[in-house]
N, C-alpha and C positions, 0 to 999 in steps of 0.2 A: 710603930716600931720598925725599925729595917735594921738587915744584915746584910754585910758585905761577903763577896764570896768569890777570890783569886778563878779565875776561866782562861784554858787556853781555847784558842779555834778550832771548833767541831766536840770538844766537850759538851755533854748532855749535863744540863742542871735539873733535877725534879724536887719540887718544894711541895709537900703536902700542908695542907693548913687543916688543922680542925677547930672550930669555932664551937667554942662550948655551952655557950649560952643559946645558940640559935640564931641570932642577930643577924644581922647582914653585913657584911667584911669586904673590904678590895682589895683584894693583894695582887703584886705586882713586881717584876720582875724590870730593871732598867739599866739600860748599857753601860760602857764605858766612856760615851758618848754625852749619854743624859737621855737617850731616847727608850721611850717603852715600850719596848719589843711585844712582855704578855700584860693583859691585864683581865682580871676577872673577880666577878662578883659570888663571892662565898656566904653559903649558908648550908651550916654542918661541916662536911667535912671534904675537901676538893683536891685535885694536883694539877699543877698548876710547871709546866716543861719548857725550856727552851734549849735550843742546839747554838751552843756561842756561836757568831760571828765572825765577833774578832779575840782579842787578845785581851785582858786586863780583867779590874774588878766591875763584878756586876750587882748591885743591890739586890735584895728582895725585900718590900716594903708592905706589911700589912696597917689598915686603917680600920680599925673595928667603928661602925657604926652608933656604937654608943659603947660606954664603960663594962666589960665584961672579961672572960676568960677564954684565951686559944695558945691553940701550938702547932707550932711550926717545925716540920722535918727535913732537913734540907740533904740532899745524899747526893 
């Protein structure tokens, strides 16, 4: 699942993820570029922060490891 999310330059994104099942999750954070600035491996519940760059929309893309239940706070 990923969300997009409008940044301007020096805007803080914080994305909490909580994985509910336990599983193992990667979520990630990537530019307006295509590159991925954060990337991190969740199990339970993480934040996961970046200070934009530049200008434009930035993904946050979680991959749950196998079929279960999480959430994502994006602020």
């Amino acid at each position: 699942q990923s969300q997009e999310i409008g940044e301007a330059t020096g805007e803080t994104m914080s994305d909490e993820i909580e994985n509910e099942e336990g599983a193992g999750t990667v979520a990630q954070i990537v530019a307006p570029n295509g590159e991925t600035v954060v990337k991190s491996d969740v199990t339970g519940v993480a934040t996961i922060t970046h200070a934009a760059t530049e200008r434009g929309v930035y993904i946050v893309e979680v991959r749950p490891a196998r079929r279960g239940y999480y959430h994502i706070d994006i602020e």
